[in-house]
C-alpha atoms as one frame of an Amber mdcrd trajectory, in Angstrom:
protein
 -31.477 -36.832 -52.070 -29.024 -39.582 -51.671 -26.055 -39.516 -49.131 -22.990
 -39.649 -50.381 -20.617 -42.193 -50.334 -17.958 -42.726 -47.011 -15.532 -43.032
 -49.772 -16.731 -40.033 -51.519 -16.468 -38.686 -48.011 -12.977 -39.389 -47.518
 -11.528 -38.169 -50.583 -13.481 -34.406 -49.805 -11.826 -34.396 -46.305  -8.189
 -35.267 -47.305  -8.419 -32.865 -49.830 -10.568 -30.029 -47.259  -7.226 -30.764
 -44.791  -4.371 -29.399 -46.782  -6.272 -26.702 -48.200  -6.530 -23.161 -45.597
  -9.828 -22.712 -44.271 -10.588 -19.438 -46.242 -10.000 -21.084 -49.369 -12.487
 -23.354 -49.317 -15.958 -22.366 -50.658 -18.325 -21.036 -48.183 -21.577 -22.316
 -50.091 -20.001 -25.878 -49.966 -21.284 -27.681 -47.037 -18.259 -29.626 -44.805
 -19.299 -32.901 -43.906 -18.235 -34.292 -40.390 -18.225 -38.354 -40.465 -18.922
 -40.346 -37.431 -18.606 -43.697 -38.265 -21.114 -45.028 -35.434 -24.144 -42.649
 -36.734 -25.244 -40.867 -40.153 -23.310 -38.713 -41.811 -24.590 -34.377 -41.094
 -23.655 -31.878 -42.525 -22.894 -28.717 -41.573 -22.922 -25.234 -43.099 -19.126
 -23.868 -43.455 -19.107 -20.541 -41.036 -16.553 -19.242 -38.813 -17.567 -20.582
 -35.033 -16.392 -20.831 -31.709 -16.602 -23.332 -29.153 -15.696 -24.121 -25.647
 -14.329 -27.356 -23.699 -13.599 -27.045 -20.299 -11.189 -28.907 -18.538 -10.184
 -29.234 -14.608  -7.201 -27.109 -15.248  -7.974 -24.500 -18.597 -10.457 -23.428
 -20.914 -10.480 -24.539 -24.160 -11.353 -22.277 -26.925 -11.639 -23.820 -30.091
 -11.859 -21.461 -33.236 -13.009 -23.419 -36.384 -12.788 -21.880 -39.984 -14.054
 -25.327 -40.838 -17.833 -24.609 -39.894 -19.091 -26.383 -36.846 -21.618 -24.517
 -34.655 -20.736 -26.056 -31.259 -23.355 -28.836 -31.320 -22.566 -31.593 -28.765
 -21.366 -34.520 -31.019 -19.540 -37.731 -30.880 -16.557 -37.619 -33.862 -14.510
 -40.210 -35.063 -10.853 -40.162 -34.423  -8.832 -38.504 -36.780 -11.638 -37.045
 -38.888 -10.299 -33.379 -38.610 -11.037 -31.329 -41.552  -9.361 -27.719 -41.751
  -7.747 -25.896 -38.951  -8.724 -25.690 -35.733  -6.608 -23.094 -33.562  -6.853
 -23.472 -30.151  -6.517 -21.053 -27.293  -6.137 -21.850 -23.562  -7.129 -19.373
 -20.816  -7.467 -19.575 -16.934 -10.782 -20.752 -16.445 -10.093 -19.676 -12.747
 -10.219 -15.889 -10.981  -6.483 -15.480 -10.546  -6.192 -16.122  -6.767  -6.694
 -13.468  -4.597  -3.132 -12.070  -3.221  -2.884 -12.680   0.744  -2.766  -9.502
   3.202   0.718  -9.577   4.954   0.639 -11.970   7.742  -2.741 -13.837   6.629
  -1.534 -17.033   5.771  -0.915 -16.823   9.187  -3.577 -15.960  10.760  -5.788
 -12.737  11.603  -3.522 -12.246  14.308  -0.625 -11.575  12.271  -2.080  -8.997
  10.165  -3.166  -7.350  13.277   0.439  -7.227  14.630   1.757  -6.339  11.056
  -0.454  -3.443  11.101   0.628  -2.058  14.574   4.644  -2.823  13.396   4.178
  -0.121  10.721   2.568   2.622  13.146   6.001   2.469  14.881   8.740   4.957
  14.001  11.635   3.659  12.197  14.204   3.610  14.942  12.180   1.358  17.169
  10.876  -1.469  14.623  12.420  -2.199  11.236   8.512  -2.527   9.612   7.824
   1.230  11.410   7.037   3.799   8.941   6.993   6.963  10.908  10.357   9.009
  11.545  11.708   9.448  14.483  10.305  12.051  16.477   9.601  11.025  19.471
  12.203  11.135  22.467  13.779   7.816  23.638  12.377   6.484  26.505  15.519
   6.576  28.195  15.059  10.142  27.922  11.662  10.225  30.312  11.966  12.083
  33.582   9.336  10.263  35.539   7.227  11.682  38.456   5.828   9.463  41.400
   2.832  11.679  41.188   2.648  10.947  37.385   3.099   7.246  37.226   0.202
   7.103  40.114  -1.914   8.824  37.213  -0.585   6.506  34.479  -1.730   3.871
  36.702  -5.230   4.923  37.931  -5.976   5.872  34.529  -4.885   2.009  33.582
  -6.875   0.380  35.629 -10.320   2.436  34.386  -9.690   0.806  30.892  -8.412
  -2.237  32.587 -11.870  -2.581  34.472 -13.870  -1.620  31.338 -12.255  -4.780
  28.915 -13.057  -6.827  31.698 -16.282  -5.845  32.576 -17.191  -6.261  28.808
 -16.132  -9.492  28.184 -17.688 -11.181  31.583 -20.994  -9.483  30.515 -20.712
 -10.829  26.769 -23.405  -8.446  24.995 -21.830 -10.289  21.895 -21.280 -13.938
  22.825 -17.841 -13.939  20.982 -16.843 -11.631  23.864 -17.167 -14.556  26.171
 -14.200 -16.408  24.525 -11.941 -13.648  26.310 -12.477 -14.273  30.023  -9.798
 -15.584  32.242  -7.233 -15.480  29.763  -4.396 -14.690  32.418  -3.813 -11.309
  31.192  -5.862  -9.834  32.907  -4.998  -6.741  34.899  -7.286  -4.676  37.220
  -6.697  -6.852  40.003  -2.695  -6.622  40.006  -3.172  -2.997  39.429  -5.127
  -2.821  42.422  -2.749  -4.325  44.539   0.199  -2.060  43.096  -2.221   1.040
  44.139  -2.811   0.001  47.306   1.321  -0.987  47.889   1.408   2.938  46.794
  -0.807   4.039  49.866   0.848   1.962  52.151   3.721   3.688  51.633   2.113
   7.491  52.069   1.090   8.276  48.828  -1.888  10.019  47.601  -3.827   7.761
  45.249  -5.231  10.579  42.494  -8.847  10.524  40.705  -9.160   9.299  36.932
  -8.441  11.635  34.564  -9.563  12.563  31.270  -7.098   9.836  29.257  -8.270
   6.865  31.153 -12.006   8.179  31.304 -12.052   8.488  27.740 -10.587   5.435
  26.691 -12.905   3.490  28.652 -16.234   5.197  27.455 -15.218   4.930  24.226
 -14.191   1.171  24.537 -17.691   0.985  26.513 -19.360   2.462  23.053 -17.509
   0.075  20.856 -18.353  -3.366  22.603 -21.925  -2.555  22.365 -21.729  -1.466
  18.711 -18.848  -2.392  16.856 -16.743  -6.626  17.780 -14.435  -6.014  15.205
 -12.907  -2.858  16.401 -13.397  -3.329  20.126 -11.289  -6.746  19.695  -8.612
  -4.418  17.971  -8.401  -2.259  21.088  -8.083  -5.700  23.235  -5.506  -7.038
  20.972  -3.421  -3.633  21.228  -4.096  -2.949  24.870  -3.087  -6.339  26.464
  -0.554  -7.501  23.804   1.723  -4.245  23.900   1.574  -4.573  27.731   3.108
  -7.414  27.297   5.784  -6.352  25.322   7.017  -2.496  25.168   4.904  -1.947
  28.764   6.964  -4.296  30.340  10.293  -2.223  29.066   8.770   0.755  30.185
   7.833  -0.575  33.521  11.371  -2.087  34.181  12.655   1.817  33.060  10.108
   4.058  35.416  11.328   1.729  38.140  14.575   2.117  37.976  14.187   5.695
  37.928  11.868   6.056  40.872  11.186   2.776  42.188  14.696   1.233  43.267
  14.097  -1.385  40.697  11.039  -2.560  42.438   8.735  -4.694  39.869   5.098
  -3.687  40.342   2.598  -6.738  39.713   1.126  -4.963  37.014   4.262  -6.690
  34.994   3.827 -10.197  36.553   1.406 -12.956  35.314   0.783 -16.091  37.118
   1.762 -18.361  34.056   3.623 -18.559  31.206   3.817 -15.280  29.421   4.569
 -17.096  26.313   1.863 -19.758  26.277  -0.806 -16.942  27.557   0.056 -15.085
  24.333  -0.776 -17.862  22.055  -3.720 -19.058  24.095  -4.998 -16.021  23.036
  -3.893 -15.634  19.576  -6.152 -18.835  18.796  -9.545 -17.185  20.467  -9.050
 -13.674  18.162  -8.189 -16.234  15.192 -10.873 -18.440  15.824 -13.833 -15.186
  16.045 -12.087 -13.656  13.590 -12.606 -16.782  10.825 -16.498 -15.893  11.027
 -15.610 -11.927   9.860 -15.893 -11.265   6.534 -12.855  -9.417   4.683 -14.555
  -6.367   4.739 -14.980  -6.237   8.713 -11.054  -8.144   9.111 -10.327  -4.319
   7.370 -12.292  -2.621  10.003 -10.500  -3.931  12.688  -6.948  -3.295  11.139
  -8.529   0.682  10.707  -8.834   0.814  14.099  -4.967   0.233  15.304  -4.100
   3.944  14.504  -6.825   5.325  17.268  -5.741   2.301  19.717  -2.406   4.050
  19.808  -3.734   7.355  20.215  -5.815   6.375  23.218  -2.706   4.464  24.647
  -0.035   7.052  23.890  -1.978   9.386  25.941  -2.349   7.032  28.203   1.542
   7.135  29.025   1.847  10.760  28.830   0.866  10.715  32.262   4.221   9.297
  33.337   6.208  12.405  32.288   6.926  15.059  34.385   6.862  18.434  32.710
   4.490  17.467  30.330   4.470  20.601  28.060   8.470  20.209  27.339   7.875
  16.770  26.243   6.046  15.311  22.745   5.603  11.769  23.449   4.536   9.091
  21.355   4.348   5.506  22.824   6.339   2.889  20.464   5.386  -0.432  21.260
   7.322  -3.811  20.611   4.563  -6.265  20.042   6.030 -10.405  20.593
């Protein structure tokens, strides 16, 4: 069978391209013309084909029969209509966690805002129900407790990260927070002066054996426990320090609120090292951690009650003002 004509050609394509798809015969055969190669033809079916491009994908309905093959066409040999459709070729991006386009830090501290009650931090979700700590009627006897009790989970954080079971651990010595040893020093002013240094109690002993459990077990949410513990020293244990002591201290600053450098630069020393191990979690462990912020504040809230006198008149829940 001879080919036809490209002038023959020509005249069935002008007329195929003002005429609607559907009305054209579906037994005829469509001819697509590249000038460079021989004329094919192709059976006239409904088909669908895809380009992609950097930014969309292409989807290119023909009533005009072409099956997709990859071909080389001559400019402005179009027959029919071709509709064409665009559509993200691309997952829609995934939408951030608050505070993680700045870092895992950030989320962490967003997290801890919202456990706070309304009165104390604009982010807190909790009502009030707590009494101010203006409020607190401290004991000498119960601050000694609040201390000793301290320094247990004090000595536990630091005794896990100098023995590194998980080498990330190790990125969390000498940071300049540290506390046991100014803690020891405050104990030992309290002796001087005639007091009776009491035993660990059940708060402090049961923070630290649980923090002990977690280290060996569990990075993610022991490094949630270090984040809460040191940071909210820094920040709403340092009011509360400067309020016990003016209550039963003459004002006197303890070193348990004093750091040898910059408070500031300490802070985001350490900021970087949780950022840093926390790049190599996976979302699904970042999540862990952040579950974990609601028992750090149990374990530190009982912590405090120790402060109060008359413990059964009082329902206290420690707010914290992270930096």
């Amino acid at each position: 069978m001879a080919l036809p004509t490209s002038q023959a050609l020509l005249k069935d394509m002008q007329i195929a391209s003002h005429a609607h798809a559907n009305e054209l015969p579906t037994s005829k055969p469509i001819p697509f013309m590249n000038p460079n190669a021989q004329t094919r033809h192709f059976p006239l079916n409904k088909s669908a084909f895809a380009v992609r491009s950097n930014k969309s994908l292409l989807n290119i309905t023909s009533d005009t029969g072409f099956e997709g093959q990859s071909r080389s066409y001559g400019k402005g040999n179009s027959v029919g209509r071709l509709v064409v459709r665009a559509a993200a070729t691309a997952e829609k991006p995934r939408k951030n966690y608050p505070g993680e386009a700045k870092g895992f830090v950030e989320e962490m501290r967003f997290v801890a805002m919202r456990l706070h009650t309304r009165d104390v931090a604009k982010e807190g979700k909790k009502e009030p129900d707590a009494q101010p700590i203006g409020k607190w009627e401290p004991t000498i006897e119960g601050y000694l407790k609040f201390l000793v009790d301290s320094k247990v989970v004090y000595d536990t954080l630091e005794d896990v990260v100098q023995k590194a079971a998980y080498p990330a651990y190790a990125e969390f010595r000498n940071t300049g927070l540290e506390r046991s040893e100014k803690l020891a020093k405050d104990l030992e002013w309290f002796r001087q002066q005639g007091h009776i240094i009491p035993e660990p109690s059940s708060p402090g002993i049961s923070y630290a054996k649980y923090l002990q459990e977690l280290s060996e077990k569990d990075p993610p949410a022991f490094l949630c426990h270090f984040y809460n513990v040191y940071f909210a020293h820094t920040a709403g244990g340092r009011m509360i320090g400067r309020k016990v002591a003016e209550k039963i201290l003459d004002g006197r600053e303890l070193e348990f609120y004093k750091w040898e450098e910059d408070l500031t630069a300490l802070l985001n020393r350490v900021r970087e090292k949780i950022n840093k191990v926390a790049e190599g979690w996976s979302r699904e462990e970042k999540n862990h951690c952040l579950e974990e912020t609601e028992k750090s504040f149990d374990y530190s809230g009982k912590l405090l009650r120790l402060i109060i006198s008359r413990l059964s008149c009082f329902s206290i829940q420690f707010q914290r003002i992270f930096m």
